[in-house]
C-alpha positions in Angstrom: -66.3 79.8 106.4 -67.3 76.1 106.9 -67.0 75.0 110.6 -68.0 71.6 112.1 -70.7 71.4 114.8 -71.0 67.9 114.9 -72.5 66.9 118.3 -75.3 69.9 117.8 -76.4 68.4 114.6 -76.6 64.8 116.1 -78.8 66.2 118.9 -81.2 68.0 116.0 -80.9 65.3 114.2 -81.5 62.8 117.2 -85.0 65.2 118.0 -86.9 64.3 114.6 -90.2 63.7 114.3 -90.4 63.6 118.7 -93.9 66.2 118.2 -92.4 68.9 119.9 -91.3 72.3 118.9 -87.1 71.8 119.2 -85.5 75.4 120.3 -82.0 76.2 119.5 -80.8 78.3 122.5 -77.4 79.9 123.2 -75.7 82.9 123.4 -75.9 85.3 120.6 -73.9 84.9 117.9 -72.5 81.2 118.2 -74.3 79.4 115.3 -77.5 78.8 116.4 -78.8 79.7 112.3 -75.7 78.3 111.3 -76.8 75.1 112.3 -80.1 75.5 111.7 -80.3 76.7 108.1 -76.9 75.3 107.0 -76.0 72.1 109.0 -79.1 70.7 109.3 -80.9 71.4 106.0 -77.6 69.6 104.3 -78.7 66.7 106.7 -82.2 66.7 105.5 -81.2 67.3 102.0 -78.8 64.1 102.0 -80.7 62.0 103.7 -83.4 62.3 100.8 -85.9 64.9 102.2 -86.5 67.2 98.5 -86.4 70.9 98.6 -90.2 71.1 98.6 -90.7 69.7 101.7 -88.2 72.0 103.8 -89.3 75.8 104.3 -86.8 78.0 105.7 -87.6 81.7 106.8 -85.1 83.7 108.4 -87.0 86.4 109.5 -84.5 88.9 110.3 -83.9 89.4 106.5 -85.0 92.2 105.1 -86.8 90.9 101.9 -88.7 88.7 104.4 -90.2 91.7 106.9 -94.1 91.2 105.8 -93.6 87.7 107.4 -93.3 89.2 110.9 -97.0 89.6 110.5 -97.5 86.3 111.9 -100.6 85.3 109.9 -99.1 86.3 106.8 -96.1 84.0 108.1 -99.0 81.0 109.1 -100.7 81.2 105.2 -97.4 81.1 104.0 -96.3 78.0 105.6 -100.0 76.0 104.4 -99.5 77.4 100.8 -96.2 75.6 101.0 -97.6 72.0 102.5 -98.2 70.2 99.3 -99.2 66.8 100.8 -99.2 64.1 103.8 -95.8 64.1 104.2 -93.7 65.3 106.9 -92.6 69.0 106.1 -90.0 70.7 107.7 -90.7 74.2 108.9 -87.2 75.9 109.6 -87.9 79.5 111.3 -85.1 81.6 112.1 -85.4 84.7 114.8 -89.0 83.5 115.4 -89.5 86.3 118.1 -89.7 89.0 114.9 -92.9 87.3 114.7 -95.7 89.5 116.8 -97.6 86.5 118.3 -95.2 83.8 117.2 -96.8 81.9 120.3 -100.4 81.2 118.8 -98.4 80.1 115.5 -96.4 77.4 116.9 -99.3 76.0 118.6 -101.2 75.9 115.6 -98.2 73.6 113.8 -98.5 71.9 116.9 -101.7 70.2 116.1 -100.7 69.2 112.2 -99.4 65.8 111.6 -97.3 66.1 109.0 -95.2 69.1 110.2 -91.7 68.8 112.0 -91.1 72.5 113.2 -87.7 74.0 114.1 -86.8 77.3 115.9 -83.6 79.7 117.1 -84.6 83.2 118.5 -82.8 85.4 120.4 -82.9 89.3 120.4 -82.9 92.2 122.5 -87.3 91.6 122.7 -86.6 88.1 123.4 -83.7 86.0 124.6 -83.6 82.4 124.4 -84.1 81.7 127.3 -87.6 83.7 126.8 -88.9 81.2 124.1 -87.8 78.3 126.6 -90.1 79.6 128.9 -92.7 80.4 126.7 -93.1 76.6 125.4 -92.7 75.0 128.6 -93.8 71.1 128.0 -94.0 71.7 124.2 -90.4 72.5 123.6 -87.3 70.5 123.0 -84.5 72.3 123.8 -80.9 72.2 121.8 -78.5 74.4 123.9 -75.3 75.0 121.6 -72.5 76.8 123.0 -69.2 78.6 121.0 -66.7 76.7 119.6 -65.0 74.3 121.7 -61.3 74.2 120.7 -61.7 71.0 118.5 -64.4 72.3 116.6 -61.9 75.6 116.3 -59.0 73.9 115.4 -60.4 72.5 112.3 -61.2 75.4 110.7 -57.9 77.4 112.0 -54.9 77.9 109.8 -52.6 76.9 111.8 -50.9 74.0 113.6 -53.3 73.0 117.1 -50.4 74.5 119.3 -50.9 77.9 117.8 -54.4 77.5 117.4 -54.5 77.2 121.9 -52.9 80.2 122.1 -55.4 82.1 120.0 -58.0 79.9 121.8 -56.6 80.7 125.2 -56.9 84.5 124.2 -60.1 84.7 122.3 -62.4 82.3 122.9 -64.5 80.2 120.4 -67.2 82.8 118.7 -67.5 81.3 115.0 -67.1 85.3 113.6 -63.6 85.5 115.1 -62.4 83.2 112.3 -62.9 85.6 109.7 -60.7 88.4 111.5 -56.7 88.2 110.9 -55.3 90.8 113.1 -55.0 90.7 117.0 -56.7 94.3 117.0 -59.4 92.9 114.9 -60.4 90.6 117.1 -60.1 92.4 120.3 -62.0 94.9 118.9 -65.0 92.2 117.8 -64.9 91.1 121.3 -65.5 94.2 122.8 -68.4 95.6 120.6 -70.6 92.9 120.6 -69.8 92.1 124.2 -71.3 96.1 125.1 -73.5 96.7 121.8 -75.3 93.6 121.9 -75.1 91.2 124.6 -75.4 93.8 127.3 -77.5 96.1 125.0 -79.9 93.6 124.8 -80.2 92.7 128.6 -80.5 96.3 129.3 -83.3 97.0 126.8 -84.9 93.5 127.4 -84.6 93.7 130.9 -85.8 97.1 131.4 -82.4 97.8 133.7 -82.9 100.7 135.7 -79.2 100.9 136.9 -77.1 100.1 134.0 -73.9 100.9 135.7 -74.3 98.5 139.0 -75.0 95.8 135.7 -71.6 96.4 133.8 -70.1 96.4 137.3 -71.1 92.9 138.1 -70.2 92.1 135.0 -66.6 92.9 136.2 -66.2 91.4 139.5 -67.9 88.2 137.6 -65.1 88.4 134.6 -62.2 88.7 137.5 -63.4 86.5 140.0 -63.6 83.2 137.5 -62.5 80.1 139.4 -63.5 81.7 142.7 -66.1 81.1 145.3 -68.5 84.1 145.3 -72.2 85.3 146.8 -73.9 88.6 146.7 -72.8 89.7 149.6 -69.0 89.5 148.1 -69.8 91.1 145.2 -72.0 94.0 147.3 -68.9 94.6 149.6 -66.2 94.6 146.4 -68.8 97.3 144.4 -69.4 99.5 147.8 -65.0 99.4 148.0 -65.1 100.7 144.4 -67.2 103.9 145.2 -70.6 102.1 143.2 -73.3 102.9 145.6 -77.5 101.7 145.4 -76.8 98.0 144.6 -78.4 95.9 146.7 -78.3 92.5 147.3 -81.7 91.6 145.7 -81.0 93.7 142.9 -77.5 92.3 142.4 -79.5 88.4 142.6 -81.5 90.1 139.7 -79.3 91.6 137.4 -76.9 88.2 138.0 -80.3 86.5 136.9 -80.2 88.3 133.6 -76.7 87.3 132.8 -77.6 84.1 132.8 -80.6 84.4 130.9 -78.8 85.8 128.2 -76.1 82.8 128.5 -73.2 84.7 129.5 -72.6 83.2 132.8 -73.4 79.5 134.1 -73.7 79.1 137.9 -71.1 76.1 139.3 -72.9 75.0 142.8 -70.5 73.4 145.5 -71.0 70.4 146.3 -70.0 68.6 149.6 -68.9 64.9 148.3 -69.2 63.2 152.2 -72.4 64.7 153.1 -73.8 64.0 149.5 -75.4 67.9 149.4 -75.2 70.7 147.6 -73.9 73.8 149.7 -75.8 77.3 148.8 -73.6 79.9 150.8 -71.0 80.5 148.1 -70.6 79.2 144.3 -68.8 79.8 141.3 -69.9 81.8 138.2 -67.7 80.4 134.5 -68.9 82.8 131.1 -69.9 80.6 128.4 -66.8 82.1 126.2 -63.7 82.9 128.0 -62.9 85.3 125.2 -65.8 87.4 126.0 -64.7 88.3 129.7 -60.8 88.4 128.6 -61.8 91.0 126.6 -64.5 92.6 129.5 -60.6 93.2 131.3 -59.2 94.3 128.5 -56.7 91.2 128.2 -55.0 92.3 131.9 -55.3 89.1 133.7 -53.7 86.8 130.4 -51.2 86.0 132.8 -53.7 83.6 135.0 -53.6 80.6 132.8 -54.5 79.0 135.1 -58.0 80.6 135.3 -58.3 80.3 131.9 -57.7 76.9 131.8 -60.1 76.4 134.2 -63.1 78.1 132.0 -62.0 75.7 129.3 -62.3 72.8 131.1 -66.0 73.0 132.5 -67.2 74.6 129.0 -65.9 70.6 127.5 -67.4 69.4 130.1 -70.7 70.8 129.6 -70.7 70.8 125.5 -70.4 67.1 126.3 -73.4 66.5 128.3 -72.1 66.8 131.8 -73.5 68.6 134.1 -71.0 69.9 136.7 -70.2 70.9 140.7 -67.7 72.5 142.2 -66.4 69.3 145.1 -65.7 70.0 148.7 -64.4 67.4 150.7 -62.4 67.5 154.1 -58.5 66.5 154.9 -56.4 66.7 157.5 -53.4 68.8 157.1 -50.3 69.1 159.5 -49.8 72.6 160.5 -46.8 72.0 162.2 -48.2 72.0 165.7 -51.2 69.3 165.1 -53.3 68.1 162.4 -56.6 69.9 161.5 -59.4 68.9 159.7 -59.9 71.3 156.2 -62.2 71.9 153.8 -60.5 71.0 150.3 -61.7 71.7 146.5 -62.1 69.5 143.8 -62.1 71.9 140.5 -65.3 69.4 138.8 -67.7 66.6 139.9 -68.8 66.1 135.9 -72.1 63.9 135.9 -73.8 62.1 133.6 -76.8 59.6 134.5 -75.3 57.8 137.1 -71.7 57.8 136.1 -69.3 61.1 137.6 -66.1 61.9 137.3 -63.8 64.2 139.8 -61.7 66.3 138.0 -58.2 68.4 139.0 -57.5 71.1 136.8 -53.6 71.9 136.8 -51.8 73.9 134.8 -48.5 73.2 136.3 -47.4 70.2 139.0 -43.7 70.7 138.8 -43.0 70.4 142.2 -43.8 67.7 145.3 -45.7 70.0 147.5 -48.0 71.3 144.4 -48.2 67.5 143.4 -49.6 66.9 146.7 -52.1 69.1 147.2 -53.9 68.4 143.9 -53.4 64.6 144.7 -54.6 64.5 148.1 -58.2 65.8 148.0 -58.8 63.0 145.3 -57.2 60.7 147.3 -59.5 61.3 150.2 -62.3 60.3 148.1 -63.7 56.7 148.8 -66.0 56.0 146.1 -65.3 54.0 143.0 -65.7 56.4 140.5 -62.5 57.7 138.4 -60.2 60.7 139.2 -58.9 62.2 136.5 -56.1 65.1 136.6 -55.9 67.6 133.6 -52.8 69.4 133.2 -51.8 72.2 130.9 -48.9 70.9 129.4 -49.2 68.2 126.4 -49.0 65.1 127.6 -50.0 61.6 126.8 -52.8 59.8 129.2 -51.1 57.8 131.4 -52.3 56.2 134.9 -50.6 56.4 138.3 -50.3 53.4 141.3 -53.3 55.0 142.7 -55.7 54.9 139.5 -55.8 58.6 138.8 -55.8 59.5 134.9 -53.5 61.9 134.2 -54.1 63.7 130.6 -53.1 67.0 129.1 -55.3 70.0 128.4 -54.9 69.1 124.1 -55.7 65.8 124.9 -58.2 66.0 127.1 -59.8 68.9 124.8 -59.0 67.3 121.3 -61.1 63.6 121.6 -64.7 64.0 122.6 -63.5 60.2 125.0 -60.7 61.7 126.2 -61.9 60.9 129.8 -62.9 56.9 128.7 -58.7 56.4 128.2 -57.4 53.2 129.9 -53.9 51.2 130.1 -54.1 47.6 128.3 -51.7 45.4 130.4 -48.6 47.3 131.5 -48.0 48.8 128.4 -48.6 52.8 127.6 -51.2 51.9 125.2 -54.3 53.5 125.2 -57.6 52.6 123.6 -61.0 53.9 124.7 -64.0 52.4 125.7 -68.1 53.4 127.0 -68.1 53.7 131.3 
């Protein structure tokens, strides 16, 4: 099946001929050779580059095992330079390669190479290779589907494409399944047989179980504020004993490293500084941890929405807090000062962006409190409300964008919408 991955390819694309080794990193199983051997060798091949001058190994095939001898793989690649001209060395699952290391700083020194790697395996995660070219690397971080990429290749109107989105997430394989079982059960299996397969065998996990727990108070607490200690008191309340707070920070460590989970820092928007006590914790495919609870909590929209939101956000470039900022608020007896959230503070460069995520605002009091923690914010930068049911962009009196979540999830500028005149027309332009 042909899916779009437009921005990745731009950013390969945009990496050419820069001298360093560029890495495609990501969780397993979201396109990272997809890109790589499809995507961008169509790129190369229409922009005029002939076949001779791209070689493509994908090391994880069978007929190509002797090339996992890493010298064998290095004389193959200079029987294959004919001349001076660039020549693009596309390597797929480069960890199969014992000592892939000493080969890539070997390419390093030739001229007229242009060298191109995704790895990622239970031996080595991406992450892993990351690390291991520090200063030499140039990374390309590609993430699932978002839901404009998956509504392309859907069949199916974009309404009944969110619900499937909604449910199960934006792993490329899922388009080829048809039933709901089928997909549930994809989910599940490479979720337990390979993501956490791999961190267990990779990581050398001594307690496997205190890992798939924290993979479960992580998958219910999305959208929540959380620290070690938390998820220590809510595995000790659960009868899982022997899990200490280092070796929670560990194991937590290892999610991440394998790209199922993204920390979300808070950030205190008056004091200008991040707070460390408590954070949240979003999975890099919503579909993924829906199917870690067995599809029990498809009730919380909401939540959902939520993971949604800051994956856009961070397929586009943004990198993204968690805001904090105080308001008053009338008890009934006097006012006192609290402490309220602001779902995303989405930066890029020097331009953010404060960001509501709503999936309903049908009454005053709900309209309120979304409203008033933005309102409390005295900087110039633009406040943007996304809400879950369709609806057009439209401004109110106080300059806050309101958008809904197809909107907001369908057009890559959805946030750069703006009113001409008084009119509801909208056109889009570069902050």
């Amino acid at each position: 099946m042909i899916y779009a991955r437009d921005k990745y390819l731009d950013r390969l694309v945009s990496r050419k001929h820069n001298g360093l080794i560029k890495v495609i990193t990501g969780v397993r199983r979201c396109g990272k050779s997809y890109l790589l051997f499809e995507l961008f060798y169509d790129h190369l091949r229409g922009s005029g580059v002939d076949e001779g001058h791209i070689l493509r190994m994908a090391l994880d095939s069978l007929e190509n095992r002797a090339y996992c001898d890493v010298e064998k793989l290095h004389k193959w690649i200079l029987d294959n330079i004919r001349d001076n001209d660039i020549h693009y060395i596309l390597l797929d699952e480069i960890q199969l390669a014992n000592g892939f290391e000493m080969l890539m700083n070997s390419l390093l020194r030739m001229h007229n190479v242009d060298v191109y790697v995704t790895g990622s395996n239970s031996k080595y995660l991406s992450s892993d290779i990351i690390t291991e070219f520090r200063g030499r690397a140039d990374e390309v971080r590609i993430r699932p589907l978002s839901f404009s990429e998956y509504v392309k290749a859907y069949d199916g109107d974009r309404y009944e494409a969110l619900d499937e989105y909604l449910t199960y997430g934006g792993l490329p394989e899922l388009l080829h399944f048809r039933t709901d079982e089928q997909k549930a059960t994809y989910l599940d299996q490479i979720l337990n047989t390979t993501y956490l397969l791999d961190i267990k065998e990779r990581k050398d996990v001594r307690l496997p179980y205190v890992l798939d727990n924290i993979m479960d108070v992580l998958s219910s607490s999305i959208g929540s504020l959380v620290n070690v200690t938390n998820i220590k008191n809510t595995m000790l309340s659960t009868g899982y004993k022997g899990a200490d707070e280092d070796t929670i920070t560990k194991y937590i460590g290892h999610l991440e490293d394998a790209y199922l989970f993204e920390i979300c820092k808070r950030y205190d928007i008056k004091g200008r500084k991040h707070i460390s006590s408590t954070r949240k914790y979003y999975p890099v495919d919503h579909g993924l941890t829906n199917a870690r609870l067995n599809f029990r909590q498809m009730s919380d929209r909401p939540q959902i929405m939520e993971t949604i939101i800051y994956n856009e956000l961070r397929s586009r470039g943004f990198e993204v807090d968690v805001g904090e900022i105080a308001c008053r608020k009338d008890d009934g007896e006097k006012m006192a000062l609290v402490n309220q959230e602001v779902d995303f503070i989405a930066r890029m460069g020097s331009r953010s962006i404060y960001i509501q995520s709503v999936f309903r605002m049908d009454d005053p009091d709900k309209k309120e409190q979304e409203l008033r923690p933005l309102m409390r914010i005295r900087d110039s930068f633009k406040k943007v409300i996304i809400l879950g049911d369709s609806m057009k962009p439209h401004y109110n009196d106080d300059g806050i964008l309101f958008i809904g979540l197809i909107q907001f999830l369908m057009d890559e500028n959805s946030l750069n919408f703006r009113i001409i005149g008084k009119s509801c027309t909208c056109t889009r332009f570069s902050d």
